[in-house]
C-alpha positions as CSV (number, residue, x, y, z in Angstrom):
1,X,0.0,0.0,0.0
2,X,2.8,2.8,0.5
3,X,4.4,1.7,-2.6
4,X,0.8,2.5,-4.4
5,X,0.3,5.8,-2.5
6,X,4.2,7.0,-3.8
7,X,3.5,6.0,-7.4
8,X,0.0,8.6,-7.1
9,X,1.5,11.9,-7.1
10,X,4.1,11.2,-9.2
11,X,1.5,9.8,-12.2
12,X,-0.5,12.8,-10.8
13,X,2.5,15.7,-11.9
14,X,3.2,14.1,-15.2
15,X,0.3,13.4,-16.4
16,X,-2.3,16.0,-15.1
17,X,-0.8,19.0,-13.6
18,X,0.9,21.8,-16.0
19,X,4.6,21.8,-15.7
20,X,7.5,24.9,-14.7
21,X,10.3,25.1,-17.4
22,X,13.3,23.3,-15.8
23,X,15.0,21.3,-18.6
24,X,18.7,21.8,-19.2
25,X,20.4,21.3,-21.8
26,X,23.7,20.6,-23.3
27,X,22.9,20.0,-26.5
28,X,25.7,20.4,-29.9
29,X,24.6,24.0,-31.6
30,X,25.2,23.2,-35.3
31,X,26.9,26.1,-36.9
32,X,24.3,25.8,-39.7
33,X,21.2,27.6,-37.7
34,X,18.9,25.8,-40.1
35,X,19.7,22.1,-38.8
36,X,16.4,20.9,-37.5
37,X,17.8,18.2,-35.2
38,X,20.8,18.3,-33.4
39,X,22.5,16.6,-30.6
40,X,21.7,16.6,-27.4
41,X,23.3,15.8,-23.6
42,X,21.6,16.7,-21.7
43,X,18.3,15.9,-19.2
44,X,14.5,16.5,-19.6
45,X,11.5,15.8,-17.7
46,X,7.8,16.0,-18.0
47,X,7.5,13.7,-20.7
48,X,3.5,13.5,-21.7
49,X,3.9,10.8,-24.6
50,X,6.4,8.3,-26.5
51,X,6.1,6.5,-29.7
52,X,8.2,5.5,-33.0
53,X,7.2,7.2,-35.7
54,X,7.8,5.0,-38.9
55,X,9.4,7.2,-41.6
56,X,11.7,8.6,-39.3
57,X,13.1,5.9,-37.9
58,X,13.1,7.4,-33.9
59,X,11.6,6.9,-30.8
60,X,9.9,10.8,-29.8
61,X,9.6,11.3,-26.3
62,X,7.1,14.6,-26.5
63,X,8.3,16.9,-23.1
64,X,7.0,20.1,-21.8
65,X,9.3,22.4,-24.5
66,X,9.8,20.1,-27.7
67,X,11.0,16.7,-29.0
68,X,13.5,14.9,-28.1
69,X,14.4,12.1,-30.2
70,X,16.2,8.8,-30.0
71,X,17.5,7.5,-33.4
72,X,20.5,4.7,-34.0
73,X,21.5,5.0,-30.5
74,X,22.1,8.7,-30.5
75,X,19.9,11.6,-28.8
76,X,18.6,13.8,-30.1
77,X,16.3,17.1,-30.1
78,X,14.8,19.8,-32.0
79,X,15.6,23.2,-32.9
80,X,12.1,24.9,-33.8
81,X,8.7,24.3,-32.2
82,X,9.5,23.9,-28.7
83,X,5.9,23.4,-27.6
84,X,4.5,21.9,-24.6
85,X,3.3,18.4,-26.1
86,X,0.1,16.6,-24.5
87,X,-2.1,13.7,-25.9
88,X,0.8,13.2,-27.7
89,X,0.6,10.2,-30.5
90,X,2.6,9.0,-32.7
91,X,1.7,7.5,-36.0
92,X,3.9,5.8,-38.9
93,X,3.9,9.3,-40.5
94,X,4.1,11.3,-38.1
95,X,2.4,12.3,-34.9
96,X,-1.0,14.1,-33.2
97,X,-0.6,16.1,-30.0
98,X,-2.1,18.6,-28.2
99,X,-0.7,20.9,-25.4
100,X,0.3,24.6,-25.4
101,X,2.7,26.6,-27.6
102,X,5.9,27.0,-26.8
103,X,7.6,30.8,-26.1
104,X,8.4,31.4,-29.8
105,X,5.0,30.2,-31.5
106,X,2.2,31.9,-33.1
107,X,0.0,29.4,-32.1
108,X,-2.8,30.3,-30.1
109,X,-3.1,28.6,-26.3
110,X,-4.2,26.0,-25.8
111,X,-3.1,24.6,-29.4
112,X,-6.0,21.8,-29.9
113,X,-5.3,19.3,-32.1
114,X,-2.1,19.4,-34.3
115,X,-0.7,16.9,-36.3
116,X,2.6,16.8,-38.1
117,X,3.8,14.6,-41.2
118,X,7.2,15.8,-41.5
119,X,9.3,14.7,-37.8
120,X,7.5,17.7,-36.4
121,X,9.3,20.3,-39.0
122,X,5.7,21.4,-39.8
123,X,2.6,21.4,-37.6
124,X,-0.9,21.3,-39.5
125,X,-4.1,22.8,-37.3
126,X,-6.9,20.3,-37.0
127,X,-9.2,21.8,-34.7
128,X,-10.2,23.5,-31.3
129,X,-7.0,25.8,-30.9
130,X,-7.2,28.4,-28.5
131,X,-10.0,26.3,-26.9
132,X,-9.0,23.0,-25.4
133,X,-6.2,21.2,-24.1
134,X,-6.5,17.5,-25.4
135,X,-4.7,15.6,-22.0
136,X,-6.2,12.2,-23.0
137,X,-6.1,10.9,-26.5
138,X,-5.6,8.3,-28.7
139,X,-4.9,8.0,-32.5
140,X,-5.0,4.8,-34.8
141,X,-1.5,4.3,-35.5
142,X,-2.6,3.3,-39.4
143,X,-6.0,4.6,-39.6
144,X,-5.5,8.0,-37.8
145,X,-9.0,7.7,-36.4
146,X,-8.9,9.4,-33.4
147,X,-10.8,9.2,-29.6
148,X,-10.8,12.0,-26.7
149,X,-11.9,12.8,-23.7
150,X,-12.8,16.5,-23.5
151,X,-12.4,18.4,-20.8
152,X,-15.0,20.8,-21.1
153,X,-17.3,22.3,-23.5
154,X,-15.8,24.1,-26.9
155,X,-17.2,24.9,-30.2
156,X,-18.3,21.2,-31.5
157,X,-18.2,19.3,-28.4
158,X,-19.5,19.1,-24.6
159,X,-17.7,17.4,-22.0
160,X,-17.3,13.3,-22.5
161,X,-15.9,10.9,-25.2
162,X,-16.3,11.6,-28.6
163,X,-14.4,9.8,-31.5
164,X,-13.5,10.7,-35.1
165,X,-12.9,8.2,-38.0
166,X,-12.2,11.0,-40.8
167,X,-9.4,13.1,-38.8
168,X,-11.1,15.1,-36.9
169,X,-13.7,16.9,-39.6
170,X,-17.0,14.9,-37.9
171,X,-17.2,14.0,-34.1
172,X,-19.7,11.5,-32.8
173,X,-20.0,11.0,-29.0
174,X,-20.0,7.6,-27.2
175,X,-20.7,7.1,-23.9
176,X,-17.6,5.2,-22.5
177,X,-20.1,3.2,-19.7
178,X,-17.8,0.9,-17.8
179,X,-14.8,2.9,-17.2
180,X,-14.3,4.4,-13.7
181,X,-11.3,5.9,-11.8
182,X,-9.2,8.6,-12.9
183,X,-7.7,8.4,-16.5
184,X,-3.8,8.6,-16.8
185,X,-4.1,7.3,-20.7
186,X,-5.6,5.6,-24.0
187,X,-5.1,3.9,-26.6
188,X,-6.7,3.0,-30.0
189,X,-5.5,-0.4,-32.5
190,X,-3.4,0.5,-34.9
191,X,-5.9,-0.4,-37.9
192,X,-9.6,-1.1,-35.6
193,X,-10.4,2.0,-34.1
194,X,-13.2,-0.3,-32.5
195,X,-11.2,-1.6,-30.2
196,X,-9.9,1.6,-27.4
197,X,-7.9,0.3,-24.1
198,X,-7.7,3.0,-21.0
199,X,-5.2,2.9,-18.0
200,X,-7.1,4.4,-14.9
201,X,-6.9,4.3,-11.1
202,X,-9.3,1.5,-11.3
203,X,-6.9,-0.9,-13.7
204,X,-7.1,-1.2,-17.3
205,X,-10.5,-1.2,-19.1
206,X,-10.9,-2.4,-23.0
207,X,-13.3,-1.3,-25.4
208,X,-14.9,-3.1,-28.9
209,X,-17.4,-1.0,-29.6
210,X,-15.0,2.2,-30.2
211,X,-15.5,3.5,-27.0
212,X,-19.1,3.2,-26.1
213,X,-19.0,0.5,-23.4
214,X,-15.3,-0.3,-21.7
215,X,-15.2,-3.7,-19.1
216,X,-12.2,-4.4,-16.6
217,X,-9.6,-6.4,-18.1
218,X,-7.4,-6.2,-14.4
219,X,-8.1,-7.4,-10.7
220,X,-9.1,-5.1,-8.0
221,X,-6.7,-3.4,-6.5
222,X,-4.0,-2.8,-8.7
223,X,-3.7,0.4,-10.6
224,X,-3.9,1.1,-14.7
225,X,-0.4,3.4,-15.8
226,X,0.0,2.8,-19.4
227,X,-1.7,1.1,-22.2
228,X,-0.6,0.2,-26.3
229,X,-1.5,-2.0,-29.1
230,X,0.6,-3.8,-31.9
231,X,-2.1,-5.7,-34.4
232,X,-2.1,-9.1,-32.5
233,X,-2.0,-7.5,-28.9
234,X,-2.3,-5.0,-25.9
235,X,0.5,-4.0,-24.0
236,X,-0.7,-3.0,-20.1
237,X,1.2,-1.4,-17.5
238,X,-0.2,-1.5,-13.8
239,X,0.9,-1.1,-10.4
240,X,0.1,-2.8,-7.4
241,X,2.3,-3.7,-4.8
242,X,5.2,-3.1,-8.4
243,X,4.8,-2.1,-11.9
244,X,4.1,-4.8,-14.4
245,X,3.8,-5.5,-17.8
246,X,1.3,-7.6,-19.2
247,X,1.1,-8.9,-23.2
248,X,-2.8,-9.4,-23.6
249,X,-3.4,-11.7,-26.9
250,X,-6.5,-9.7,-28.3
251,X,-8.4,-13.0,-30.2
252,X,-7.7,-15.6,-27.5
253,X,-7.4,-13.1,-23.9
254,X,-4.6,-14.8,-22.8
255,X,-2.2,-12.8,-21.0
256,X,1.6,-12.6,-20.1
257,X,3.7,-11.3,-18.0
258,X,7.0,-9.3,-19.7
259,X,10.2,-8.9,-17.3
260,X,11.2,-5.8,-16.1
261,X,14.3,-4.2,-15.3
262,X,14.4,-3.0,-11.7
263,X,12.1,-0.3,-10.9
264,X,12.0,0.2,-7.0
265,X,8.7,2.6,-6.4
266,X,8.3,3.4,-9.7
267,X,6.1,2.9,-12.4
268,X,5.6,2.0,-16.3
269,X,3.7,5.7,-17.9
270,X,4.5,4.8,-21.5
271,X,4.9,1.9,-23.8
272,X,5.9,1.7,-27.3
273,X,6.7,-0.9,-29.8
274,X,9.3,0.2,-33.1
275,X,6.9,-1.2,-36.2
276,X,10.6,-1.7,-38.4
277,X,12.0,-4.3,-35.2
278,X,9.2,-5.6,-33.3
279,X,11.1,-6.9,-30.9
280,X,12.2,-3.7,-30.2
281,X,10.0,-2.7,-26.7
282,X,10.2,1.0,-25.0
283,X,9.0,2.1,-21.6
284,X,8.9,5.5,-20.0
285,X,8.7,5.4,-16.1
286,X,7.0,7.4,-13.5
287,X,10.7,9.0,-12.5
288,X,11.9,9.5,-15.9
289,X,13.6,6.6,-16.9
290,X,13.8,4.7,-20.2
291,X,14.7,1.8,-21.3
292,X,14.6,-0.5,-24.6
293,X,14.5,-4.2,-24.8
294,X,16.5,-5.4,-27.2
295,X,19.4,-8.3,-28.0
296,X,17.3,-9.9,-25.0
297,X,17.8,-7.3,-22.5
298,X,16.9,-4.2,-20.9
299,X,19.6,-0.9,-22.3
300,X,19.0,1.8,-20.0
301,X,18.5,5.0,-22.1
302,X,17.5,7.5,-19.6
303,X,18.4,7.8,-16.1
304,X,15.8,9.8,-14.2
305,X,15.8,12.2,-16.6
306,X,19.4,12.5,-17.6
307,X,20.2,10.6,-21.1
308,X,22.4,8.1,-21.6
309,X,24.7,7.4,-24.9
């Protein structure tokens, strides 16, 4: 039970609560100003979503002022758009987020729903800026259909769950019966936007009817942190008396339990999955670190914040 009451506020600040400006960094300044990416050695915290993004070839950690990027065993970060990402998703071309605009942008705040198809070179408005902050979302990785909770009214929705299967131009609400507790995150099938999986304070909920009904998937007493889906299966993070990791087979239910490297009072808040080596698996934890499974192992990428080369 302690461990369980220290993993609360710590999913609380990074996943709920706004965040001060207190990244440093380190990183290489190329002396041609135009580079996009350069290197970076630095430490960052306040990371609000993770994913590969296909055509680029890199894990994206989205932070409170930018991207930082993970390619061929090298860090990474950007030089231009140094938003504050939420509901950050990646897709194979690209990424959705939501969030607030970073000190040089001419977005309005909050920024709604932005998606990029170029690395994050390029940010194309899809809705809702200057109105809401999307915290919760999830995006087909494939299909880009798309499924929020928002927060409170705006211009084409009132509070609840609405999804999208044409990108955002029509919203139809569902009524997301079945899932209680407080919601940390989603997320939608890569190709069936039918099927929707949510990590809450009550465990982790899945839903076939693309978000209409959700039913408990976990025991009682353990809580939801992080949820993703390859085509055959949903990856689950919870957190009971430790974090776990659960591969759930989507056609049969069965379900199995993934080693973890050692993560004394700490959590699992993001999962990912690189589409180009599958058995390539990520995780983000509650304290900022990061790790990659690969060659049969755990690598250690990120060490409470700090990265690691």
């Amino acid at each position: 039970m302690k461990a369980r009451w220290m993993l609360t506020p710590l999913m609380t600040g990074l996943l709920l609560v706004g965040c001060a400006q207190n990244d440093e960094s380190t990183s290489e300044t190329n002396e041609n100003s135009e580079e996009f990416e350069v290197a970076f050695d630095g430490r960052f915290d306040h990371v609000h979503g993770m994913g590969y993004i296909e055509n680029e070839e890199g894990l994206y950690f989205a932070t409170h002022n930018g991207l930082r990027i993970y390619r061929n065993g090298k860090w990474l970060e950007e030089t231009e758009h140094a938003n504050d990402y939420m509901g950050f998703n990646a897709v194979a071309d690209g990424f959705y987020t939501s969030g607030h605009p970073g000190p040089d942008s001419m977005m309005q705040n909050p920024i709604g729903i932005q998606r990029s198809k170029d690395g994050g070179r390029s940010l194309d408005h899809m809705g809702f800026e200057g109105e809401t902050d999307f915290h919760h979302m999830a995006v087909g990785y494939r299909n880009h259909h798309m499924f929020v909770l928002n927060p409170q009214e705006n211009s084409q929705m009132g509070p609840g769950y609405y999804h999208s299967e044409n990108e955002g131009e029509e919203w139809k609400q569902v009524s997301g019966s079945g899932l209680e507790g407080e919601v940390s995150a989603f997320a939608m099938h890569p190709n069936d936007s039918q099927l929707i999986a949510a990590a809450s304070t009550d465990g982790i909920f899945l839903s076939e009817d693309g978000g209409d009904s959700f039913s408990l998937l976990t025991e009682d007493g353990v809580f939801g942190t992080a949820v993703f889906f390859n085509e055959e299966s949903l990856y689950y993070a919870t957190y009971g008396t430790q974090a776990e990791l659960i591969n759930y087979t989507i056609k049969t239910g069965d379900k199995e339990s993934i080693e973890l490297p050692d993560l004394p009072e700490d959590g699992i808040l993001y999962i990912a999955q690189n589409p180009l080596q599958q058995e390539q698996l990520s995780i983000y934890t509650a304290v900022g670190h990061a790790f990659i499974f690969e060659d049969g192992d755990w690598k250690q990428i990120l060490n409470a914040g700090q990265v690691e080369q």
